[in-house]
C-alpha atoms as one frame of an Amber mdcrd trajectory, in Angstrom:
protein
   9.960 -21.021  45.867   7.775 -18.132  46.875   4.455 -18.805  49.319   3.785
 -14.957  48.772  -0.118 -13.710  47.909  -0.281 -11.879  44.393  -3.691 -10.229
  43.901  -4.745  -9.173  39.984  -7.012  -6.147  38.596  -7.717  -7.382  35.382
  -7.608 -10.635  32.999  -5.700  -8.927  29.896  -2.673  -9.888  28.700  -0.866
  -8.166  31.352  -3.191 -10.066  34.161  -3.062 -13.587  32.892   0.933 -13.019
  31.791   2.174 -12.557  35.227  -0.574 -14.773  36.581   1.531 -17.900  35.013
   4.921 -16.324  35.831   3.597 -15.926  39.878   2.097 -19.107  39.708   5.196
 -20.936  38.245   7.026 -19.095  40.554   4.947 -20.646  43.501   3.006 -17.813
  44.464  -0.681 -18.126  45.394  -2.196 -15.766  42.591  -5.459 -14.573  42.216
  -7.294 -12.604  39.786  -9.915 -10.248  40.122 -11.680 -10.040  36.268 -14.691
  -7.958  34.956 -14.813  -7.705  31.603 -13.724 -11.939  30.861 -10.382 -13.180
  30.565  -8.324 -12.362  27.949  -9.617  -8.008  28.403 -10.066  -6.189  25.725
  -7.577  -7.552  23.701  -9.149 -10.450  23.097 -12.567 -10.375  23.386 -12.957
  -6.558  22.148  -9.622  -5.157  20.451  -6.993  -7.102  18.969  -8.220 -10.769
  18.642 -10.997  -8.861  17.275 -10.059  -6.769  15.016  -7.053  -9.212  13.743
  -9.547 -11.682  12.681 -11.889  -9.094  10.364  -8.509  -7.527   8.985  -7.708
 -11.525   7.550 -10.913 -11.592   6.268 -10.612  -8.445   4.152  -7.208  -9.467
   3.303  -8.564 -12.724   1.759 -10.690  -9.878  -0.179  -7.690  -8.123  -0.943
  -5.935 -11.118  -2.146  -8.910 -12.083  -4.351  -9.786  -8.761  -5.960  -6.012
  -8.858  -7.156  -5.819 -12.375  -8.429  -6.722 -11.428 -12.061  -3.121 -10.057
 -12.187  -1.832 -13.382 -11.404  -3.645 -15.316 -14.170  -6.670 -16.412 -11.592
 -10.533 -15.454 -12.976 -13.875 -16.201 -11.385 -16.966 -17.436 -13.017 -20.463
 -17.674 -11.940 -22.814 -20.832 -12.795 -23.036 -19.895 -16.271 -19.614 -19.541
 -17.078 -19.162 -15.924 -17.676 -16.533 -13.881 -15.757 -17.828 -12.914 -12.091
 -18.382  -9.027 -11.514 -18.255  -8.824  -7.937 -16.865 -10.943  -4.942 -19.473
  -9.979  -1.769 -18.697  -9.757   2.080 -21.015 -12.005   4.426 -20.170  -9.101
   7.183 -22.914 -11.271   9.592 -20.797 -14.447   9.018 -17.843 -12.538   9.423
 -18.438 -10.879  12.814 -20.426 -14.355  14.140 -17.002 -15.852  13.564 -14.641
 -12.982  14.926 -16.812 -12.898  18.267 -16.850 -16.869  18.557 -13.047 -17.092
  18.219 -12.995 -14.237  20.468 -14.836 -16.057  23.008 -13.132 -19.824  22.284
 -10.088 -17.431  22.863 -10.828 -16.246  26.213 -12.203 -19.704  27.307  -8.320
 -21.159  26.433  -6.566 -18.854  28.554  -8.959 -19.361  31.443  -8.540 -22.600
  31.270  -4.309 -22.424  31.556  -4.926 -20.195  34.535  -6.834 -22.595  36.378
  -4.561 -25.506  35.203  -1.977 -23.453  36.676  -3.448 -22.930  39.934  -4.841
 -19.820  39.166  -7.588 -18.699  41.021 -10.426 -16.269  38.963 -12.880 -14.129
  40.765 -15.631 -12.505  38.625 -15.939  -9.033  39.816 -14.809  -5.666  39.845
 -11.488  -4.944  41.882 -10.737  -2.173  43.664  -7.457  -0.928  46.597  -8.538
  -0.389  50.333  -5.244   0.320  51.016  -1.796  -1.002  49.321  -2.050  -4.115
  50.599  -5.721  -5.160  50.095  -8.501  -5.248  46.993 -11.937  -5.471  47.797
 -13.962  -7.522  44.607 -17.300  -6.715  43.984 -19.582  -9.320  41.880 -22.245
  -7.776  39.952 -24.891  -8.746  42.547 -23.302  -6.590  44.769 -21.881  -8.894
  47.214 -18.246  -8.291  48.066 -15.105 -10.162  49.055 -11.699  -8.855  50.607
  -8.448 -10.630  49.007  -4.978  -9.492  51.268  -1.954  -9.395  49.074   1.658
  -8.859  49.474   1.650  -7.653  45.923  -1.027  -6.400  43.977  -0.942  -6.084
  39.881  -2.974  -2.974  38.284  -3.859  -4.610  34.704  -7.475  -2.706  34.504
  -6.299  -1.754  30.818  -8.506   1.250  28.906 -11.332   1.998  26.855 -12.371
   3.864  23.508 -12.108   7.499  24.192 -15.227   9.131  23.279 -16.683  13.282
  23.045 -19.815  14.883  24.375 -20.005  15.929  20.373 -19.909  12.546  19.464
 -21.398   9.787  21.095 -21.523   6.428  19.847 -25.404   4.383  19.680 -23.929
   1.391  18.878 -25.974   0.970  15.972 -24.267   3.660  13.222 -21.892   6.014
  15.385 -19.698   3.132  16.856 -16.276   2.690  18.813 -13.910   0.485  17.577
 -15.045  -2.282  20.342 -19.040  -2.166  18.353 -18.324  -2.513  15.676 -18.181
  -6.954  15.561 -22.334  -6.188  16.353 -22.521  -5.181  12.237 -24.585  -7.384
  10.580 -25.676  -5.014   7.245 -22.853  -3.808   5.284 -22.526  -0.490   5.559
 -23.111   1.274   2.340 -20.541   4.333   3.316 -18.125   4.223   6.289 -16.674
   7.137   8.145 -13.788   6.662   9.991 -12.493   9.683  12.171  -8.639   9.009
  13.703  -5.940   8.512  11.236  -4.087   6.702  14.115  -3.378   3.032  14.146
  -7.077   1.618  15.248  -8.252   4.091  12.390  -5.648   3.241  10.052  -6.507
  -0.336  10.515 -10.504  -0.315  10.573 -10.136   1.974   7.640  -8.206  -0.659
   5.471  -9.938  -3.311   6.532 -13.217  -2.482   5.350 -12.303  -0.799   2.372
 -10.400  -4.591   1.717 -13.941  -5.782   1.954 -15.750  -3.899  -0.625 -17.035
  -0.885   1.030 -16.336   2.654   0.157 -14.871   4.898   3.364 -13.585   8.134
   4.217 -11.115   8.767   6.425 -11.227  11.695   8.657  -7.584  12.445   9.787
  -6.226  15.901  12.115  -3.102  15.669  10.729  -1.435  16.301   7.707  -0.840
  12.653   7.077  -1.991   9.039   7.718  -0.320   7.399  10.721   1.333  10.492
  12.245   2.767   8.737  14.728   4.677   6.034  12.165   8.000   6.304   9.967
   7.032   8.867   7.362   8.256   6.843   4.766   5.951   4.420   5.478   3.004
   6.115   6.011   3.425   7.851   2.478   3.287   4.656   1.382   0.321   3.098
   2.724  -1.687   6.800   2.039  -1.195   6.222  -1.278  -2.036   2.736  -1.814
  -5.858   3.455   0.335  -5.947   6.412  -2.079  -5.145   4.330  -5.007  -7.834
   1.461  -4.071 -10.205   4.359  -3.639  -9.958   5.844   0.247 -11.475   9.420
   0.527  -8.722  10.827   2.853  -9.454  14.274   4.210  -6.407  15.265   5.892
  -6.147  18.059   8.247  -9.719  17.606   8.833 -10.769  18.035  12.935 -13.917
  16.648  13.551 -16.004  19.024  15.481 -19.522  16.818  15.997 -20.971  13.468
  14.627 -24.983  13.305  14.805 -27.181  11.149  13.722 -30.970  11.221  11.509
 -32.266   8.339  11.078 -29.997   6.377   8.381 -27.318   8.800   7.622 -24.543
   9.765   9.959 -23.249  13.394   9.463 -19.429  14.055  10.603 -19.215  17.976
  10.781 -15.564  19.314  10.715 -14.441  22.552  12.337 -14.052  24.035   9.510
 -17.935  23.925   8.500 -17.652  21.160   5.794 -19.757  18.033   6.409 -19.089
  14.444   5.317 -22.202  12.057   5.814 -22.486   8.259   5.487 -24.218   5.307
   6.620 -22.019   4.290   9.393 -19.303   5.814  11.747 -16.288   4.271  13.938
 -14.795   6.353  16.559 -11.147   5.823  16.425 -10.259   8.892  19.175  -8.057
   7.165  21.178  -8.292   5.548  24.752  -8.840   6.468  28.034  -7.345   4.633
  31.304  -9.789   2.410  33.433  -8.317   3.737  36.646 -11.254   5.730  38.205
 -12.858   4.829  41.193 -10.572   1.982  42.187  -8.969   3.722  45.246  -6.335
   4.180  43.763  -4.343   8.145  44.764  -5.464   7.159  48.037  -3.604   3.845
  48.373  -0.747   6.216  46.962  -0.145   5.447  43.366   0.268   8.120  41.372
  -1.758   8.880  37.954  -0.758  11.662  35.967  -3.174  14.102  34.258  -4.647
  11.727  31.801  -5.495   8.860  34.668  -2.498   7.027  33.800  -0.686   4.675
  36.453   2.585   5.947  36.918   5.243   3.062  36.862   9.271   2.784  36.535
  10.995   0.355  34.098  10.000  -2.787  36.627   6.283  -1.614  36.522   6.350
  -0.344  39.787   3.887   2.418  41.249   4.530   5.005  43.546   2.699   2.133
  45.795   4.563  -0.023  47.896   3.692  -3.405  46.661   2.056  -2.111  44.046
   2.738  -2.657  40.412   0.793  -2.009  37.207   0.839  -3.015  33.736  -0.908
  -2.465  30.332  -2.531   0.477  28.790  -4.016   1.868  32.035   0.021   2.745
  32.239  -0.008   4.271  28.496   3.685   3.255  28.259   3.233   1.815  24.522
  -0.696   0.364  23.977   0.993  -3.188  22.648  -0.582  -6.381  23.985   3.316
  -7.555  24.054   4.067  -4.624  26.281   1.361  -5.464  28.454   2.476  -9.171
  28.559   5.913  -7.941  29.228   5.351  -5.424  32.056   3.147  -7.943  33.732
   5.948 -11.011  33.999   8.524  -7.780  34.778   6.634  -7.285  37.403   6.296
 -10.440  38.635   9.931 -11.496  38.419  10.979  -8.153  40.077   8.450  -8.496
  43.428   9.308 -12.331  43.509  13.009 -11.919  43.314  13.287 -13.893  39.879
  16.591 -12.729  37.387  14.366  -9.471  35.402  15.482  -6.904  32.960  14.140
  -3.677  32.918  11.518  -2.951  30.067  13.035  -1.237  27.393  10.911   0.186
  24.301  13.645   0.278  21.872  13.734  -3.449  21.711   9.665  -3.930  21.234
   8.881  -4.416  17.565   5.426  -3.364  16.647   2.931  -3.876  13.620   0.128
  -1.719  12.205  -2.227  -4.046  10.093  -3.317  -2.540   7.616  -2.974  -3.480
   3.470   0.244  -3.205   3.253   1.238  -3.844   6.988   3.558  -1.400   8.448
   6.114  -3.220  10.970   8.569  -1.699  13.193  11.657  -2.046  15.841  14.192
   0.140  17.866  15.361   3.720  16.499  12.910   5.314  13.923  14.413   7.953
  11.108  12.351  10.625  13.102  15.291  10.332  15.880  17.977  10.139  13.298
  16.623  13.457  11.289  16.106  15.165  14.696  19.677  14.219  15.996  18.571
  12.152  18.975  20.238   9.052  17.487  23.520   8.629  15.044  22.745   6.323
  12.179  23.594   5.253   8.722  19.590   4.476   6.738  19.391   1.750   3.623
  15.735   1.790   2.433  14.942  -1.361  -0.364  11.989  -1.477  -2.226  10.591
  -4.665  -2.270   9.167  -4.179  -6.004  12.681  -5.436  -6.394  12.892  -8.446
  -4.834  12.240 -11.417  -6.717   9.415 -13.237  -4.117   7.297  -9.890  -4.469
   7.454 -10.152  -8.004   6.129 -13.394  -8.088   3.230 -12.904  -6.139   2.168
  -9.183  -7.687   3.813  -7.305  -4.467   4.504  -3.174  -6.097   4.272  -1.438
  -2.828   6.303  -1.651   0.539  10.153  -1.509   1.537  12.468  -2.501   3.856
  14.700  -0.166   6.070  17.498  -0.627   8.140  19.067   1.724  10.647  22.941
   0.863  11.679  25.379   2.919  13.721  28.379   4.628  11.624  31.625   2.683
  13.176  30.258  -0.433  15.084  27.701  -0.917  12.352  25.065  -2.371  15.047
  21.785  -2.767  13.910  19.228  -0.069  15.621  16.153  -0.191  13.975  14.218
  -0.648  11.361  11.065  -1.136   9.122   9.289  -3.226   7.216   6.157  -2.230
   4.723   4.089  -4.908   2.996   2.276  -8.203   3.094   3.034  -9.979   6.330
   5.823  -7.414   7.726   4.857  -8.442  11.168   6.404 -11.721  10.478   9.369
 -10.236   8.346  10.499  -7.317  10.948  11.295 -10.506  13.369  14.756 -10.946
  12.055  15.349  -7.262  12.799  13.927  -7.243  15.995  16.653 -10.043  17.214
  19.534  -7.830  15.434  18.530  -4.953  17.682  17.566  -6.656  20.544  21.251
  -8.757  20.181  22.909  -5.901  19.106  24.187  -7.537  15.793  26.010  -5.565
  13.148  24.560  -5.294  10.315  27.164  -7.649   8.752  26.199 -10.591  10.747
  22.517  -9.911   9.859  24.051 -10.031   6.418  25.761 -13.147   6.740  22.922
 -15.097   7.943  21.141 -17.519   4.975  17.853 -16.407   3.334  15.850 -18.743
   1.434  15.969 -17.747  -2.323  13.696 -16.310  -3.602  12.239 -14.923  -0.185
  10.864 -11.657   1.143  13.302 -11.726   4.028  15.810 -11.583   1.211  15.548
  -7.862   1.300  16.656  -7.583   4.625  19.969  -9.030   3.902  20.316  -7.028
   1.118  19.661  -3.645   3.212  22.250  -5.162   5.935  25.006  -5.873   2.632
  24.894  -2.751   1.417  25.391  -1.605   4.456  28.635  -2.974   4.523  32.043
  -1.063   5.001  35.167  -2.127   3.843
């Protein structure tokens, strides 16, 4: 058992991670929090925005029933012509779980023999953070190891400044109580992807302003063409390779102006530019970690700095801007300074999820890397308007995808598109991270009829004699 001192910058889920793995390790841990426990991801980001996207799904799920047999009626018995979005109600109860979130986890830290300052934390050297409370008075924690979780915030432009009334980031947006009556959304990444389906799931018409020549750039192509043409198809305004040059503001209308002249104006905007590391003014180059151009801590595959003593963790590394990453690079961290059994990080066993309508999950080698050579692999793609489950329920879009190697016929990655594919892409996510072949992944029982039953079909026809 360790007696060493583990110091904290920030309550995310790469703070409060490695706070219980110290802790149960039998360190004295302490962290240094700002914001509230939990960061951004829960109290501004992805508790957040999880909890709206299940509300417009409900919406989703609802608009569609008809299909299914299900009508509405109103008090007089004739058929209902709308179904309406309480976006007050909604928000009230996205902050309030937000906050009943945070509250849980500080309340494991303590039980763990955690111990919380409230202030901002900054390095007077590698072995020392000074907190500052926000009356100003200050207190000086040693360490023998100090954890950089300080995280990052919406990125936004001189051209386009959010009030946090109609031009909004993605963490203002829980402050709605009107609905608006014609959302912009400019970033056709994942937080814009996301926002984007969500609340055109809950009734409201928006345009999506996107750089690039497709939705979710950064995702298997395959499934991006997919979910473009199912917001297109539900009624999404996507103007692709569209920069935005300036968003302004007169009175009720918000007007996005593109570089190339054209204009798009509507009642509300949400920022979706990316993020920005919180890593200035925390003494930080001269304690001797390194950031590189964009402010990001530099770390290696145990989360070290350039720092001795120094690790860091979470998006203020922009490794991969996961909350599982986070998590993961804060215990790695942990287990590494206090000499517990650790494996270095590696991102081609994380699976990920964007969650949007249909969800997009995904896990180890993309077909990007197999197309550009980087990575040898044999590609089944299944459409789930196949399987029987999807027919049941009225499921026409989405697919499943599995990448094995030619000879071994070990599972390397894969995909998942449609309802729930962050809770289908787990099975895959073991394969890789096991290194099953795809015949064992086969071989496995799936409940009939099931959604995972696609994935064994991919993995059987995958099969070599």
């Amino acid at each position: 058992m360790s007696t060493e001192r583990v110091v904290i910058i920030g309550g995310g889920p790469g703070g409060y991670e490695a706070a219980h793995v110290a802790a149960q390790l039998g360190a004295d841990v302490t962290i240094v929090d700002s914001d509230g426990v939990g960061g951004s991801a829960v109290l501004t980001d992805c508790v957040p925005s999880k909890t709206l996207i299940a509300t417009a799904e409900v919406m989703s799920e609802l608009s569609e029933a008809s299909e299914l047999g299900v009508s509405f009626l109103d008090n007089e018995g004739d058929a209902a012509t709308s179904i309406r979005v309480d976006l007050a109600k909604v928000n009230a109860r996205v902050k309030q779980l937000a906050t009943d979130q945070s509250s849980d986890i500080e309340r494991r830290l303590t039980r763990d023999g955690v111990n919380i300052v409230h202030g901002r934390g900054r390095l007077d050297g590698p072995g020392r953070v000074v907190a500052t409370s926000a009356d100003g008075t200050e207190q000086t924690l040693d360490a023998d190891a100090i954890l950089l979780a300080t995280g990052a915030a919406p990125r936004t432009l001189p051209t386009a400044q959010p009030d946090g009334e109609r031009i909004l980031t993605w963490e203002q947006v829980y402050d709605l109580t009107e609905v608006p009556t014609n959302l912009i959304v400019v970033g056709s990444g994942v937080t814009g992807a996301e926002f984007a389906s969500a609340y055109l799931n809950l009734g409201i018409p928006v345009t999506l302003v996107s750089s690039r020549d497709r939705v979710l750039p950064g995702e298997d192509a395959d499934a991006s063409a997919v979910l473009e043409d199912v917001l297109k198809r539900r009624g999404m305004n996507v103007l692709s390779k569209s920069r935005m040059e300036s968003v302004t503001r007169t009175g009720d209308t918000v007007t996005v102006t593109l570089t190339d002249g054209r204009t798009v104006e509507g009642s509300h905007c949400i920022l979706a530019l990316g993020s920005i590391p919180n890593t200035a003014d925390m003494g930080l180059e001269e304690a001797g970690v390194v950031l590189n151009d964009g402010g990001f801590v530099y770390v290696d595959r145990v989360s070290r700095t350039a720092a001795r003593g120094v690790y860091a963790a979470g998006d203020c590394t922009g490794v991969l801007m996961l909350a599982s990453v986070a998590a993961m690079q804060g215990r790695i961290a942990m287990w590494h300074f206090l000499g517990d059994t650790v494996h270095p990080l590696d991102l081609k066993k994380v699976s990920s999820n964007v969650f949007t309508a249909p969800e997009i999950a995904t896990v180890g080698w993309s077909q990007q890397a197999v197309d550009a050579g980087e990575m040898q692999a044999e590609v089944v793609m299944l459409p789930l308007s196949g399987n029987p489950r999807a027919k049941m329920q009225g499921v026409r879009d989405g697919f499943v995808k599995l990448l094995c190697r030619p000879g071994t016929g070990i599972v390397v990655g894969g995909v998942v598109v449609g309802p729930r594919a962050s809770e289908l892409i787990h099975p895959v996510s073991i394969a890789v991270a096991e290194s099953l072949t795809a015949d064992q992944l086969a071989q496995a029982f799936t409940v009939y009829p099931s959604m995972s039953g696609s994935i064994a079909e991919a993995a059987r026809r995958l099969h070599h004699v």
